[in-house]
TORBAKE-59792 format. One line per 4 residues: number of its first residue (from 1); their letters; for each residue x, y, z of N, C-alpha, C. Coordinates in nm, 2 decimals, always signed. Each point is the difference from the previous one (the first is absolute). Layout:
% TORBAKE-59792
NUM = a = X:Y:Z:X:Y:Z:X:Y:Z; ...
END
This chain:
% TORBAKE-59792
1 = xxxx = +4.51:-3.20:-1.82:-0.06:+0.03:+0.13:+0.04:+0.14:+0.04; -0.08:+0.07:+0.08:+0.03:+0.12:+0.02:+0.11:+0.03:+0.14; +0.13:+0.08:-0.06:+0.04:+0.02:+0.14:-0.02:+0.06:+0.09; +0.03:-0.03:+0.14:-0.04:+0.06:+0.12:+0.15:+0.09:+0.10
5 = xxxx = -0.01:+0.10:-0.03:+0.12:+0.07:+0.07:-0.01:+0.06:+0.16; +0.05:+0.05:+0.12:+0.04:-0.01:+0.06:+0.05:+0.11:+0.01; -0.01:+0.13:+0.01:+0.06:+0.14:+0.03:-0.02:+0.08:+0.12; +0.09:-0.05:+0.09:+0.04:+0.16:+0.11:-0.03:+0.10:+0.00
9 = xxxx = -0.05:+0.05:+0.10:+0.00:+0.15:+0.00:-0.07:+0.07:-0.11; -0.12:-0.07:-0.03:-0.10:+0.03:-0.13:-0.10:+0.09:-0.04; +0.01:+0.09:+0.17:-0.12:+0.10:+0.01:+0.03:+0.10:-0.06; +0.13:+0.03:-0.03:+0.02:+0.13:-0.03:+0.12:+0.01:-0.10
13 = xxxx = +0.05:+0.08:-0.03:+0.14:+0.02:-0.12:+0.00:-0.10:-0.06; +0.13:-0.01:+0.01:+0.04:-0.09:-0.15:-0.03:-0.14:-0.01; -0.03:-0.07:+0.19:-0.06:-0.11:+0.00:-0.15:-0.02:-0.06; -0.12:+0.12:-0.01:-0.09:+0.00:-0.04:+0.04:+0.01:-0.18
17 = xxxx = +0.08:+0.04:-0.05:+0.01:+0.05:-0.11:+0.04:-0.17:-0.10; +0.06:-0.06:+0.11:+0.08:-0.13:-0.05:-0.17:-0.12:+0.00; -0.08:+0.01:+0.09:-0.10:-0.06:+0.01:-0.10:+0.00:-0.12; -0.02:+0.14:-0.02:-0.06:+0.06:-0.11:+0.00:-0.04:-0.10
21 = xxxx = +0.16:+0.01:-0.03:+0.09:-0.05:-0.16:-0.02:-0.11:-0.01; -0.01:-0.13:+0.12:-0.03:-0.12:-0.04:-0.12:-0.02:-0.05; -0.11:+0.03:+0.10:-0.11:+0.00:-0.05:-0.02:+0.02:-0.18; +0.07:+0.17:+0.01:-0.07:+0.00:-0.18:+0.09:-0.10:-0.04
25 = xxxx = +0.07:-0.07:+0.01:+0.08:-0.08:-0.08:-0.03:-0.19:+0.00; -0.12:+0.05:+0.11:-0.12:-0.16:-0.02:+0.04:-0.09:+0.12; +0.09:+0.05:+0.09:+0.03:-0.08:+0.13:-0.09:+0.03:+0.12; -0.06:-0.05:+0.08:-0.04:+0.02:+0.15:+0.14:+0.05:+0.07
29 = xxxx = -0.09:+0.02:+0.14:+0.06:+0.06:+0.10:+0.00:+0.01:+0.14; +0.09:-0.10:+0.06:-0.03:+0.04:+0.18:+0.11:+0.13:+0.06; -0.07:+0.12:+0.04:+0.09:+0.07:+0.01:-0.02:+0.05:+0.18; +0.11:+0.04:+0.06:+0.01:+0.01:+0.17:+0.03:+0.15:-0.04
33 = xxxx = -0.05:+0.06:+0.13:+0.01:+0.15:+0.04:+0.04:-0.04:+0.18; +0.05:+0.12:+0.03:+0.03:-0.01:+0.14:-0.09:+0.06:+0.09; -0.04:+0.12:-0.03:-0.14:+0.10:+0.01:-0.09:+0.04:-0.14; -0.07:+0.08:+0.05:-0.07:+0.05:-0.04:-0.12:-0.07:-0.14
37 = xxxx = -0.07:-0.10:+0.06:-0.07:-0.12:-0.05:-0.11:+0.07:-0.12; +0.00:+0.12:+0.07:-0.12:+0.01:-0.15:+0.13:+0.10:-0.12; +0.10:+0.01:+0.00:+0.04:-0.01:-0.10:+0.06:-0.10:-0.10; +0.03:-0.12:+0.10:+0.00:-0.13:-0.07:-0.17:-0.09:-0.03
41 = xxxx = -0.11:+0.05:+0.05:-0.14:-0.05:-0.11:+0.01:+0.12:-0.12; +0.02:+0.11:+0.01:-0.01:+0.03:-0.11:+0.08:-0.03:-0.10; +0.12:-0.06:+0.01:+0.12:-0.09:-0.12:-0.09:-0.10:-0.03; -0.06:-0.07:+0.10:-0.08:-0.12:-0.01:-0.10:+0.04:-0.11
45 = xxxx = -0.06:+0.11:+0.03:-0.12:+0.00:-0.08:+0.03:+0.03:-0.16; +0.15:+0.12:-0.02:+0.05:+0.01:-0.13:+0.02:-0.13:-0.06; +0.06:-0.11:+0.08:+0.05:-0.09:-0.07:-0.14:-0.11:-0.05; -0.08:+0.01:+0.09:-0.12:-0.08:-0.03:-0.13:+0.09:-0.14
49 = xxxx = +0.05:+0.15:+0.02:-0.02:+0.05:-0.16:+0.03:-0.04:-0.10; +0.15:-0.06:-0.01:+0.07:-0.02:-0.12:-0.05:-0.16:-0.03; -0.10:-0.04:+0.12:-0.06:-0.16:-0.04:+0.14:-0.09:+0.03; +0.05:+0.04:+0.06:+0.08:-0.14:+0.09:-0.01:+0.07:+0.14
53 = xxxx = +0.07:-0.12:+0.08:-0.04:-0.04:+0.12:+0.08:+0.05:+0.13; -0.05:+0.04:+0.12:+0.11:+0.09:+0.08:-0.04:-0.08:+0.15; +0.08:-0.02:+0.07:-0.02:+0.03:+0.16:+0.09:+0.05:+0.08; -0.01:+0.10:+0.10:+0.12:+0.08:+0.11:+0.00:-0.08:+0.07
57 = xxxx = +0.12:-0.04:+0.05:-0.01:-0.02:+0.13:+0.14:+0.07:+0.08; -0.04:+0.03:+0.15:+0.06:+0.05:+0.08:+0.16:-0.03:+0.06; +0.11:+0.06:-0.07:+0.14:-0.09:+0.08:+0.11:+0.20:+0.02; +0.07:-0.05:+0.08:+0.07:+0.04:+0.11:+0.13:-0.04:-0.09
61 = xxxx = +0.09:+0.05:-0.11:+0.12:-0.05:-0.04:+0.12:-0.03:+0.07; -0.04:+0.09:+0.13:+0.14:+0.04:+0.14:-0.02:-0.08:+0.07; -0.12:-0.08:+0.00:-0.04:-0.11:+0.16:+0.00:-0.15:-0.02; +0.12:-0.05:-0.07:+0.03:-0.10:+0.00:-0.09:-0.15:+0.07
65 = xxxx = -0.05:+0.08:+0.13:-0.06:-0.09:+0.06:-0.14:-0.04:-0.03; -0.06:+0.08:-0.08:-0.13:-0.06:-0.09:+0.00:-0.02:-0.09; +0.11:-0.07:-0.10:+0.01:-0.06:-0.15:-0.11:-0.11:+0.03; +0.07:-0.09:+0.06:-0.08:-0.15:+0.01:-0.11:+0.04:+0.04
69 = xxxx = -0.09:+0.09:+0.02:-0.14:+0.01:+0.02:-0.09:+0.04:-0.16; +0.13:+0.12:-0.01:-0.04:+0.04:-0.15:-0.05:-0.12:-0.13; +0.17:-0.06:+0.02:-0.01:-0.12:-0.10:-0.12:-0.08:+0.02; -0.08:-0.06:+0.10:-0.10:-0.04:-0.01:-0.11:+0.04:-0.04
73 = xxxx = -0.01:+0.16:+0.01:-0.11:+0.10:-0.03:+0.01:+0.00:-0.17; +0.10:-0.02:-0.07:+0.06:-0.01:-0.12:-0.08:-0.13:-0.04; +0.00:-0.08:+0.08:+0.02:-0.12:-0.07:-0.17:-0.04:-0.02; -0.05:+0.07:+0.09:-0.16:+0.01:+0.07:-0.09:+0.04:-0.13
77 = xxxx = +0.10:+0.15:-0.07:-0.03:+0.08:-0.08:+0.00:-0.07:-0.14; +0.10:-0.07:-0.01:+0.01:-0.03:-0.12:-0.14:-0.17:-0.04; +0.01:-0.05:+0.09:-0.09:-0.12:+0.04:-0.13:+0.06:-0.03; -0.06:+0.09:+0.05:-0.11:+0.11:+0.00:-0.05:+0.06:-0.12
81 = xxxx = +0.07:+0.09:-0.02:+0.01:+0.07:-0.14:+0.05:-0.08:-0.13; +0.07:-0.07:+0.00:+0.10:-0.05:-0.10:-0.07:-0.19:-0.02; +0.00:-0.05:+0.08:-0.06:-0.15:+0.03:+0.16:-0.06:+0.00; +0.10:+0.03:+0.00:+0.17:+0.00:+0.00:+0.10:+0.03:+0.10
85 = xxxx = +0.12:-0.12:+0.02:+0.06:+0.04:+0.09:+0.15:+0.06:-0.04; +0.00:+0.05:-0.10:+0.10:+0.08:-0.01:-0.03:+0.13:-0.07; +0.12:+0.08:+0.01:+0.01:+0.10:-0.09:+0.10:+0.03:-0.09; +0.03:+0.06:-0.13:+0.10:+0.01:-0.05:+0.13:+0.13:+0.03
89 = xxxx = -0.06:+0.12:+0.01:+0.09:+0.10:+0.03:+0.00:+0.03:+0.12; +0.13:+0.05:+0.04:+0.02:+0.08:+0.14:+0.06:+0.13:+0.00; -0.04:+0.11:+0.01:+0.08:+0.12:-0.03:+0.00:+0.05:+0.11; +0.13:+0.00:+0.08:+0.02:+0.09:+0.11:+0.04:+0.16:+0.01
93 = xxxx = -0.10:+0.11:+0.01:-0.01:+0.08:-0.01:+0.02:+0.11:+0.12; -0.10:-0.02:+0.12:-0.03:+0.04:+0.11:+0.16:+0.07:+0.05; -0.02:+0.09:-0.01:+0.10:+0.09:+0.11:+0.00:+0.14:+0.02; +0.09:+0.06:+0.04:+0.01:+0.13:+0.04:+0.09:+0.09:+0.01
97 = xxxx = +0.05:+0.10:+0.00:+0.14:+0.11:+0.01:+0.01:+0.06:+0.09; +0.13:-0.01:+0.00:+0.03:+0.14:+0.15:+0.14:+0.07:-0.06; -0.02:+0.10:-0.02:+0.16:+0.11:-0.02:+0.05:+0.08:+0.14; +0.11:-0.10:-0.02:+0.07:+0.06:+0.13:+0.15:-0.03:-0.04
101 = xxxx = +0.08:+0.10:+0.01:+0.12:-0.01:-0.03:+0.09:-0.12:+0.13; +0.11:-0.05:-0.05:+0.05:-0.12:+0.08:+0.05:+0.05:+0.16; +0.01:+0.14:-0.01:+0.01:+0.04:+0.14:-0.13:+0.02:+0.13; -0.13:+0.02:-0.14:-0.07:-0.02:+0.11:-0.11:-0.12:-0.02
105 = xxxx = +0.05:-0.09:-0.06:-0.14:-0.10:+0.01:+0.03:-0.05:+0.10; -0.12:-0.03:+0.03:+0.00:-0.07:+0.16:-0.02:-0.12:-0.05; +0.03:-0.13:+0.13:-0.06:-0.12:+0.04:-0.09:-0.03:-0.03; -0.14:+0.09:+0.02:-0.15:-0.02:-0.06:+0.02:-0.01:-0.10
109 = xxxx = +0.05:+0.08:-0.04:-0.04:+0.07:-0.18:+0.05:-0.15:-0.09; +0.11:-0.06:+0.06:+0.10:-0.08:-0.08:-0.08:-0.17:+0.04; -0.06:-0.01:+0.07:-0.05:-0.14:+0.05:-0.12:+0.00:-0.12; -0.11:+0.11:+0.03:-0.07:+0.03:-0.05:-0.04:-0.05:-0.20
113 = xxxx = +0.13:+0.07:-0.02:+0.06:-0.05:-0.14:+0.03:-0.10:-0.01; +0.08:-0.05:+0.06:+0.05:-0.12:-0.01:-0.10:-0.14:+0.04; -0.10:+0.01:+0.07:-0.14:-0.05:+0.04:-0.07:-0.04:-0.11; -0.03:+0.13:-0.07:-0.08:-0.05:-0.12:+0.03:+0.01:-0.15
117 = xxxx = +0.12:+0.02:-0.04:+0.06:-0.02:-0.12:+0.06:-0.09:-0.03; +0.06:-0.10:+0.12:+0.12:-0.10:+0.05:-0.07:-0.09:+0.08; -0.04:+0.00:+0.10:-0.05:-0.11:+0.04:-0.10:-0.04:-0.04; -0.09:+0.15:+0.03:-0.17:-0.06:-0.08:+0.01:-0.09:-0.08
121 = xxxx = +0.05:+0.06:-0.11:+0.08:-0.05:-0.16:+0.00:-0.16:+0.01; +0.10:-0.04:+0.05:+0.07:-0.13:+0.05:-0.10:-0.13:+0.05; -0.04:+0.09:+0.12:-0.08:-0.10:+0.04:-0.17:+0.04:-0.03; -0.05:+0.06:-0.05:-0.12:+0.01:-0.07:+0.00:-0.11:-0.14
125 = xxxx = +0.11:+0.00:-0.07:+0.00:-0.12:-0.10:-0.01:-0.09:+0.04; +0.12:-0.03:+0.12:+0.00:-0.18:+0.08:-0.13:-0.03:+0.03; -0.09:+0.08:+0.02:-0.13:-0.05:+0.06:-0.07:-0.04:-0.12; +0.04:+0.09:-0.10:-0.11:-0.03:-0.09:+0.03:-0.13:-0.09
129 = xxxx = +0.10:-0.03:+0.00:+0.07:-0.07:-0.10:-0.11:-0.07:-0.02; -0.03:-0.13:+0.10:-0.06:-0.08:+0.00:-0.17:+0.00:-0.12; -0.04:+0.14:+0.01:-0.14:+0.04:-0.08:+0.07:+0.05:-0.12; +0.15:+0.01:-0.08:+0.02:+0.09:-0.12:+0.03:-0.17:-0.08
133 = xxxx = -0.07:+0.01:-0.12:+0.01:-0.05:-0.12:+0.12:-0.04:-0.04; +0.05:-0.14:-0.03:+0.11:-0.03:-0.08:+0.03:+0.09:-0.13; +0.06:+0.03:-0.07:+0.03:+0.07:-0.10:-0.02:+0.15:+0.01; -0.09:+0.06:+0.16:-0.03:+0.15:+0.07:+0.12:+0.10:-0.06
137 = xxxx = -0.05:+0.10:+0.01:+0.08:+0.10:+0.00:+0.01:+0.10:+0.16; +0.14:+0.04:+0.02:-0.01:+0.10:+0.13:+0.11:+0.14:-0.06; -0.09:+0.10:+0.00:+0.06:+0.11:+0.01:+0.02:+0.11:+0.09; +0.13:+0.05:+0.03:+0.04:+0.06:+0.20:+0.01:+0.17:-0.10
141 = xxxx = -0.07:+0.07:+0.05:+0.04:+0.16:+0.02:+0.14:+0.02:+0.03; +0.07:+0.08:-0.08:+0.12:+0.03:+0.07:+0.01:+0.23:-0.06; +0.08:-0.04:+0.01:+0.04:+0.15:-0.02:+0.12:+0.07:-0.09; -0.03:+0.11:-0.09:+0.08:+0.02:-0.09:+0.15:+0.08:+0.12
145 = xxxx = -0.04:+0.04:+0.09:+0.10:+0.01:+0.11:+0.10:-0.09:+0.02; +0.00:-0.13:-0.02:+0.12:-0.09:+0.04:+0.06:+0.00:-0.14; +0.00:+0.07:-0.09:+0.11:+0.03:-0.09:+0.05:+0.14:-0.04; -0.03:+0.06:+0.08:+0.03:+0.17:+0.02:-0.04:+0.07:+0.14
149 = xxxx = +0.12:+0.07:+0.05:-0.08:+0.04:+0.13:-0.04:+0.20:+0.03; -0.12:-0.01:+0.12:-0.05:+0.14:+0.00:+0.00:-0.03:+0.13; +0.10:+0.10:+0.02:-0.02:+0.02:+0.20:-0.16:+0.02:+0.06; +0.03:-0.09:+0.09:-0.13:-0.02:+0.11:-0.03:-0.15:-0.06
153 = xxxx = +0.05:-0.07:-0.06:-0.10:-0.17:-0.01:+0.09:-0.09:+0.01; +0.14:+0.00:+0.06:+0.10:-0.09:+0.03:-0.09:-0.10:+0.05; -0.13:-0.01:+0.12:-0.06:-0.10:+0.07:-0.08:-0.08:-0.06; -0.10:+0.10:-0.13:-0.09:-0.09:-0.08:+0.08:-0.01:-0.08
157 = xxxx = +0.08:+0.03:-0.06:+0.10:-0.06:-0.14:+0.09:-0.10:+0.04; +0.04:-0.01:+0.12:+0.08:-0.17:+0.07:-0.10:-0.08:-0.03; -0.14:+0.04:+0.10:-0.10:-0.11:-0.02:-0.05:-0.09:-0.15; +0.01:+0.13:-0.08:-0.04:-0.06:-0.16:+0.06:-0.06:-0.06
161 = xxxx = +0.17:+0.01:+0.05:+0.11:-0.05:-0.06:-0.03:-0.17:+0.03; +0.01:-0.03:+0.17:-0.05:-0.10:+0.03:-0.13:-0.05:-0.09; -0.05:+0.05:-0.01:-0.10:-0.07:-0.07:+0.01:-0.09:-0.14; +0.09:+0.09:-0.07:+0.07:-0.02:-0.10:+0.04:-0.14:-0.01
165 = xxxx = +0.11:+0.01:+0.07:+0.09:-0.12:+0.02:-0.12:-0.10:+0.06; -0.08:-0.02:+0.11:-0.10:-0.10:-0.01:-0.05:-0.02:-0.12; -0.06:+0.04:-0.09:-0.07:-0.03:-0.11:+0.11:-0.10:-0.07; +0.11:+0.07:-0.01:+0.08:-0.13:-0.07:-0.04:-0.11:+0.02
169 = xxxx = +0.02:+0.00:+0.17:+0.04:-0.12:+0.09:-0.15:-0.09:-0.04; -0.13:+0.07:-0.02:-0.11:-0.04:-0.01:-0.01:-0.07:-0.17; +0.03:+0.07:-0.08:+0.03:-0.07:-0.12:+0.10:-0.13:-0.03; +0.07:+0.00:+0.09:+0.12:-0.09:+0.00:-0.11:-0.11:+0.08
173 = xxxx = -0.03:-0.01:+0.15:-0.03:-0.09:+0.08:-0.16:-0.05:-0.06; -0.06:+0.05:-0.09:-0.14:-0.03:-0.04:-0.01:-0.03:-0.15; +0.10:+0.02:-0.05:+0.02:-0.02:-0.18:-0.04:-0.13:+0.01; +0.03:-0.15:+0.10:-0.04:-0.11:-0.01:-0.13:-0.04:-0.08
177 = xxxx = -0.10:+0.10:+0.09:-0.12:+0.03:+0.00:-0.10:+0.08:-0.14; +0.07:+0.01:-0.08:+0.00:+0.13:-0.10:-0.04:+0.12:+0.04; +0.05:+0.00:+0.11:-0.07:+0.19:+0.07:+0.11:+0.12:-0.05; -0.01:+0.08:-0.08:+0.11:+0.10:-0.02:-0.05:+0.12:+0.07
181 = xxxx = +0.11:+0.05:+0.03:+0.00:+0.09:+0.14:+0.07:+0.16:-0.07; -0.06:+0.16:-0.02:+0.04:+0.05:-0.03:+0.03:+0.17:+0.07; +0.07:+0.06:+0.01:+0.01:+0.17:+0.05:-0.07:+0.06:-0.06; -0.12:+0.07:+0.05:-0.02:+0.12:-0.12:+0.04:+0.12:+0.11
185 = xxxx = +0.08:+0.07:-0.06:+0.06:+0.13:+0.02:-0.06:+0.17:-0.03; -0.08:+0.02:+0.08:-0.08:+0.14:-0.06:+0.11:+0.14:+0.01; +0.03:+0.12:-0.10:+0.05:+0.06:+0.06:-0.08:+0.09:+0.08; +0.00:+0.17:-0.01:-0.06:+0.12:+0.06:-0.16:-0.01:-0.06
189 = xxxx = -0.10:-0.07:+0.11:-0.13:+0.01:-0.07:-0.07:+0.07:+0.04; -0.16:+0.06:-0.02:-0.05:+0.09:+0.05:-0.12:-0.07:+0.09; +0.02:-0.03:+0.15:-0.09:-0.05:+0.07:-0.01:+0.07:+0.12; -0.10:-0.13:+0.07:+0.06:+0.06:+0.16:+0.11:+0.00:+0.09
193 = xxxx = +0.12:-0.08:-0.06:+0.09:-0.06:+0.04:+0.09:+0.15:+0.10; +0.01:+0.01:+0.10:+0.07:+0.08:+0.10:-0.08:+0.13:-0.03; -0.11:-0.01:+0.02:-0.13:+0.06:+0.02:-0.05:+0.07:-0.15; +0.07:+0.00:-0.08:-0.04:+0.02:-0.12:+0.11:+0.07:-0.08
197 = xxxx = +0.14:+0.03:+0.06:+0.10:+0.05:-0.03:+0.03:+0.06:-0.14; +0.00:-0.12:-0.07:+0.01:+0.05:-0.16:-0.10:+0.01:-0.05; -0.12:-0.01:+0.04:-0.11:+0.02:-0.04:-0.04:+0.14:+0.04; +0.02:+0.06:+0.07:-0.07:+0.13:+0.07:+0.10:+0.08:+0.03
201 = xxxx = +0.11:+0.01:+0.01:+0.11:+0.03:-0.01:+0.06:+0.08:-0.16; +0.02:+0.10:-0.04:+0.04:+0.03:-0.10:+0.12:+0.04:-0.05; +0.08:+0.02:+0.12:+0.14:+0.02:-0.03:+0.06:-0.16:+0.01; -0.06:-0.08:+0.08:+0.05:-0.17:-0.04:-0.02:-0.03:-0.10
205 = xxxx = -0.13:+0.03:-0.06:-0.04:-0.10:-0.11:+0.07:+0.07:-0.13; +0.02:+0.15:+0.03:+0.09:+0.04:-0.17:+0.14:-0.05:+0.03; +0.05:-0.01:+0.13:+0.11:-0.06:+0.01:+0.03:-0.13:-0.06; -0.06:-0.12:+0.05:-0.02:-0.13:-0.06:-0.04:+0.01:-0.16
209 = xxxx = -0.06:+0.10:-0.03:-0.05:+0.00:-0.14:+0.12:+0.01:-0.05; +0.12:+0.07:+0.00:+0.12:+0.05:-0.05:+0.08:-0.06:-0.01; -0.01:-0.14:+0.07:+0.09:-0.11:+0.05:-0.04:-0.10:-0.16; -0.15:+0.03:+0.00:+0.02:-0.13:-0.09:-0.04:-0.01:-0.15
213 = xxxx = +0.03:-0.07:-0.06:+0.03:-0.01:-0.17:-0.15:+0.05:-0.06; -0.08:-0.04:+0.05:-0.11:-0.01:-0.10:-0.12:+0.19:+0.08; +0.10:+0.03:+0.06:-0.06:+0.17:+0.08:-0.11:-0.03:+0.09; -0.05:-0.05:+0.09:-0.05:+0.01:+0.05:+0.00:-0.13:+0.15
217 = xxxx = -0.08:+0.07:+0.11:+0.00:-0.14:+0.09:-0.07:-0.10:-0.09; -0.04:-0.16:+0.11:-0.06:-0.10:+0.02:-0.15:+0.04:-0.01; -0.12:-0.08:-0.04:-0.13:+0.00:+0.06:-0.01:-0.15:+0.02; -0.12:-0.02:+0.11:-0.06:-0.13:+0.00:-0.01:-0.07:-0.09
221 = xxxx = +0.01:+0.08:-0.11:-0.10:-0.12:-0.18:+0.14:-0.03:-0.04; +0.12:+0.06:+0.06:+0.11:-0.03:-0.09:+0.02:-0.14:+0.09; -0.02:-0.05:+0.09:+0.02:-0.10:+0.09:-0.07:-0.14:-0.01; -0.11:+0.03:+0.08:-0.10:-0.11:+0.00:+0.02:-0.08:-0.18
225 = xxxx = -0.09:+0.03:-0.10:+0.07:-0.08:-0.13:+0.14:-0.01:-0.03; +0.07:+0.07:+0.05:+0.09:-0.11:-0.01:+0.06:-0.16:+0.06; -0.04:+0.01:+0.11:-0.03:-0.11:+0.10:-0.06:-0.08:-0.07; -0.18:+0.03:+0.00:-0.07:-0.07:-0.08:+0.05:-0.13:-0.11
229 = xxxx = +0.09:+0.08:-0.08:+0.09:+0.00:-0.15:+0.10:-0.11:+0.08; +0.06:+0.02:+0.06:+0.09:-0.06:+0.05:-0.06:-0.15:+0.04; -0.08:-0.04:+0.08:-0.13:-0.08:+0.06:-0.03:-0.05:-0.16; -0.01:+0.00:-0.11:-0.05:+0.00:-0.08:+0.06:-0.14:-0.06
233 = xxxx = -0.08:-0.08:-0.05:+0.02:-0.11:-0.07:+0.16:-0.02:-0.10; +0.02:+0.08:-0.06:+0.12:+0.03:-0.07:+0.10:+0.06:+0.04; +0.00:+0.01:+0.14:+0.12:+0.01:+0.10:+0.06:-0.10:+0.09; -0.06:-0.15:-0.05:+0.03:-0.06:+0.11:+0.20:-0.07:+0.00
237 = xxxx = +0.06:+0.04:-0.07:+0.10:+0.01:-0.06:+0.11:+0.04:+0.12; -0.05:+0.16:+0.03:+0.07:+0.12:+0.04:+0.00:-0.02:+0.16; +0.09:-0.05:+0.05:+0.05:-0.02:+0.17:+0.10:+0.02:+0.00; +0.03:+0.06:+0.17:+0.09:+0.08:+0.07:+0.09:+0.13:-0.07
241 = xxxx = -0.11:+0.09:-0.05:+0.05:+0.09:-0.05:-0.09:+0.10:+0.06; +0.08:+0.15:+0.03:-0.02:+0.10:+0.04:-0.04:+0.12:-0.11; -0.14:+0.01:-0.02:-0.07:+0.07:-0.07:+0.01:+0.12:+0.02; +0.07:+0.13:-0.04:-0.04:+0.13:+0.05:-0.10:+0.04:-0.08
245 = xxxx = -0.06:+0.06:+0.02:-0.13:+0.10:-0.08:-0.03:+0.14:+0.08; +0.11:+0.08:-0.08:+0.02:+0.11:+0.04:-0.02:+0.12:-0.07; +0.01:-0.02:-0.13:-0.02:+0.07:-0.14:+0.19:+0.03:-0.03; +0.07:-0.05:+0.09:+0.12:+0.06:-0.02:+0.05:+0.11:+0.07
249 = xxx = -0.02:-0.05:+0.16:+0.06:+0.08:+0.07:+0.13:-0.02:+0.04; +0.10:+0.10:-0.01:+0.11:+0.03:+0.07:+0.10:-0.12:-0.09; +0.01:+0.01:-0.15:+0.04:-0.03:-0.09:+0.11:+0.07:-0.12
END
């Protein structure tokens, strides 16, 4: 039977890149964007190129207070499209950066993070639980930051840490279920991520390049399949482990 994944934050970067990789790799896809709706139909429409099956829908990773609307929109979708009331993968991806050194991040800045890396995270699963597949897979974005640090991310590199240590907690409390729960860890990639930083940036990106084993940053393609790969039938094995895929940064 074909699987049906579940990816955050899908309109763009590496969430779009992870949607993609499934697809070529023969899985559907329900993917959420926060804005900007016609760049999540056009993921829809790449992925319905590749001859499998796509729908967006709309979630807020920071607003806790509309999961349980979501989940039903989920459940709606899958009933709809699928004729099925579950799904097998969950990949929580959706987030965002702020660089601010620990003297000046503010209150905003730090709720903010902590909103949608950490709570989102948390309780975006508890809703879903109910629609993910016995034997499911859930994979949490984390960051090659919580194992090396670069002034200005003390706030998103706490948050990822946290996340971390949930995924355990999610492999441990759902293993009943055969759900294995895993980190994938990106290092320096080239996106939009803090408005395009290492990507448009050229004294960052030779920087980061210098850092890591194999010379160069991250791209999208180095990410998304691996996820995929991970997701993949012959991984169902591999839980509560923290994946870097960095090419060998800061090693």
């Amino acid at each position: 039977m074909t699987t049906i994944s579940l990816v955050t934050g899908a309109s763009r970067g590496l969430g779009r890149n992870t949607a993609v990789s499934i697809a070529r790799h023969g899985g559907d896809v329900i993917l959420t964007y926060r804005s900007g709706a016609d760049h999540a139909t056009a993921v829809v429409a790449e992925i319905e190129a590749l001859g499998r099956k796509a729908v967006a829908l709309q979630l807020d990773v920071g607003n806790v207070e509309t999961f349980a609307a979501f989940a039903e929109r989920v459940r709606s979708a899958l009933k709809e499209t699928w004729g099925r009331d579950r799904f097998d993968h969950l990949v929580n991806n959706a987030g965002h950066g702020e660089m601010a050194g620990i003297a000046e991040t503010t209150e905003a800045q730090f709720d903010s993070l902590f909103d949608v890396h950490v709570k989102g995270v948390f309780f975006l699963t508890q809703a879903l639980l109910p629609f993910l597949a016995d034997g499911g897979r859930i994979v949490n974005f984390s960051s090659g930051l919580t194992r090396v640090s670069y002034p200005g991310f003390s706030a998103y590199s706490a948050a990822k840490g946290a996340v971390e240590i949930l995924t355990l907690y999610m492999a441990k409390e759902l293993g009943n279920r055969g759900i294995a729960a895993n980190t994938i860890a990106p290092g320096a990639i080239e996106t939009d991520f803090l408005g395009g930083a290492v990507r448009d940036t050229p004294a960052y990106n030779d920087a980061f390049a210098a850092m890591t084993a194999l010379g160069r940053v991250g791209r999208p393609d180095d990410i998304g399949p691996a996820v995929a790969s991970l997701l993949g039938p012959d991984n169902g094995w591999v839980t509560a482990q923290r994946i870097e895929v960095s090419g060998g940064q800061n090693i």
